[in-house]
Phi, psi and omega in degrees: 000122177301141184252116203255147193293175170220137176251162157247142190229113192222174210247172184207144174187149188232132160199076185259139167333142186060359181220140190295021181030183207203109146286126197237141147212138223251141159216145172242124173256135214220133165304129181321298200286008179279335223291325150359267179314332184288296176295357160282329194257348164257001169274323195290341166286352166270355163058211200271043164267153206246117170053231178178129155205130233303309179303356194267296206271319173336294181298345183278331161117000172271065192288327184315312171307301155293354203261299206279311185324331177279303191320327143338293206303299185291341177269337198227336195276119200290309184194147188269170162200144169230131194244099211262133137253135187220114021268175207290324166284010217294130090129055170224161178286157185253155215304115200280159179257079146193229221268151155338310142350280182271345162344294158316283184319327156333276229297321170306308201289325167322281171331288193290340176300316163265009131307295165298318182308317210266351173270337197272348167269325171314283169321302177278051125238337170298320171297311203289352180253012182084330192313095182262330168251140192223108195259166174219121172330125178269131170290319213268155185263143176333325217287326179287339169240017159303300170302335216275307165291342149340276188279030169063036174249138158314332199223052196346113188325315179320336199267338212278003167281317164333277219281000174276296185321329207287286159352304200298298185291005138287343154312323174239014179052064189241318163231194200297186164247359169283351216242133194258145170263162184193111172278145192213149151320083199279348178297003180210031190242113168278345171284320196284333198306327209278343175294331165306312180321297188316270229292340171294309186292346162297324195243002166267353148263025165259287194315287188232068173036057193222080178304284275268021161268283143012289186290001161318326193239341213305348202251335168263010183193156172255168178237135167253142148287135181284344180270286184288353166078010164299158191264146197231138150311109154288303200247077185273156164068029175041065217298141164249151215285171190284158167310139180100332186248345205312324174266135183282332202239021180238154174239129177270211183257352177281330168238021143331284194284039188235115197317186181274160170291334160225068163249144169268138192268153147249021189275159183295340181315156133317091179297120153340091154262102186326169185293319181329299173287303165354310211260333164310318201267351181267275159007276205300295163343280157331309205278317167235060153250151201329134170336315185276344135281354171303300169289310168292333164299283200325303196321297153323306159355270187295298170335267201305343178285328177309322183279304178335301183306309194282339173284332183279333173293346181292301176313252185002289180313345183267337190266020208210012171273162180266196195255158179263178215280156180321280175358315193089012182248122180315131190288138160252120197320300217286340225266143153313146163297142187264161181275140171277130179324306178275007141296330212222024206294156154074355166254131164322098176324099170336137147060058183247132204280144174236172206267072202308188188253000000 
């Protein structure tokens, strides 16, 4: 019997005033006979702490704690993937001018417009991995899914857009019909603490310029755009976190104060938005204009590597000419070669033009 991986999956989102925000949802892939040993060794990184959660503990000053969780991560995980829509409104209408009500309600429906785009690319990559069960974190509160068995449904209403994305690509066979969504508890799942991990160190560098949670794993995942599945730079050139943070396990007060990853500020401040995402949101951008500029940049492309080839052959042929003459005067490449004189003295080229003054 083929041993086919199992993922685990959890969410991430930056969405503040002034910055084009960023939807992450995070997976972890683990070999089916691992998956045990995995979740044993992500319970012992989670110590004596009542469940796990990477934001919880960040602010509590326990890094040391998400610091083993990635290591986890990293050691037992065939590979992470994270599938970022960026910026986070990415093919939604901008933000309407009317109450406060609906603002918020806009800014939800933004987040689930990039929850599904970012789960249903999650899902076709996952497939593409072999990956028949796949848990996710349940949105819903005991209480919802208390009412939810009440009233004899299988699912809490919170959960059931996951399972219309999930439905839509088997519906077009996009993915297997072996591969299962399975809503789950994440406060007592050690496969998912280790996808918080993943998807917090992904969005505390995107948040505040700070890989160096991120390169903890970085040699085992990747980041896709969520509309086109392209691979996008988290950290290029290895952004170093702002002054003042440089130690992961000293906090300054700028990162004291830093919302939860999934709450929305609604305060009027202006976000920073770092380089990291800049370069995120130029990337995603790249990735999904239209094909036919897509083909004209190659085109270009391939044009300056031509010109490039041809300056150096150019260069190579001058270095590979002989030196000029005592004289000083240069040999010139292009001339015909001359008739020696005491073969050909005194005669004259047919039908040679003469020459005015």
């Amino acid at each position: 019997m083929p041993n086919h991986p199992t993922a685990f999956v959890d969410e991430s989102w930056l969405q503040q005033r002034g910055s084009p925000g960023a939807y992450l949802m995070a997976a972890v892939i683990i070999d089916q006979d691992d998956v045990a040993a995995a979740e044993a060794a992500a319970s012992a990184a989670a110590g004596i702490h009542d469940g796990y959660h990477s934001s919880v503990l960040y602010h509590r000053g326990h890094v040391g704690t998400i610091e083993a969780m990635l290591d986890v991560v990293s050691g037992h995980a065939g590979w992470s993937v994270v599938s970022a829509q960026v910026p986070l409104n990415a093919g939604t209408r901008d933000l309407p001018s009317h109450s406060p009500q609906h603002a918020r309600s806009h800014l939800e429906s933004q987040r689930e417009h990039a929850r599904q785009v970012s789960l249903e690319r999650l899902l076709r990559y996952l497939n593409s991995q072999r990956v028949r069960d796949v848990y996710l974190e349940s949105r819903a509160s005991p209480a919802e899914w208390q009412q939810a068995r009440d009233a004899g449904s299988r699912l809490p209403s919170t959960d059931r857009n996951d399972i219309r994305a999930y439905r839509r690509l088997l519906d077009q066979g996009t993915i297997s019909h072996r591969m299962r969504l399975i809503h789950v508890d994440g406060r007592n799942d050690p496969g998912l603490w280790m996808a918080d991990a993943v998807a917090w160190s992904a969005g505390r560098a995107i948040r505040a310029d700070e890989p160096q949670w991120w390169n903890r794993i970085a040699d085992v995942a990747t980041v896709i755009e969520a509309t086109t599945g392209a691979e996008l730079r988290l950290n290029e050139r290895g952004a170093a976190p702002p002054d003042g943070e440089r130690d992961p396990h000293n906090l300054s007060q700028r990162a004291q104060t830093m919302f939860s990853p999934t709450a929305y500020s609604a305060s009027p401040e202006t976000h920073h938005v770092g380089a990291i995402l800049q370069s995120l949101v130029a990337q995603a951008d790249q990735a999904r204009t239209p094909a036919s500029d897509q083909l004209t940049r190659e085109v270009l492309g391939y044009v300056q590597h031509i010109a490039e080839r041809v300056e150096q052959l150019s260069e190579t042929v001058n270095q590979m000419l002989p030196p000029a003459s005592a004289s000083g005067a240069a040999p010139n490449p292009t001339a015909a070669p001359q008739p020696r004189r005491d073969l050909h003295d005194d005669v004259e080229p047919a039908n040679q033009p003469d020459i005015g003054e």
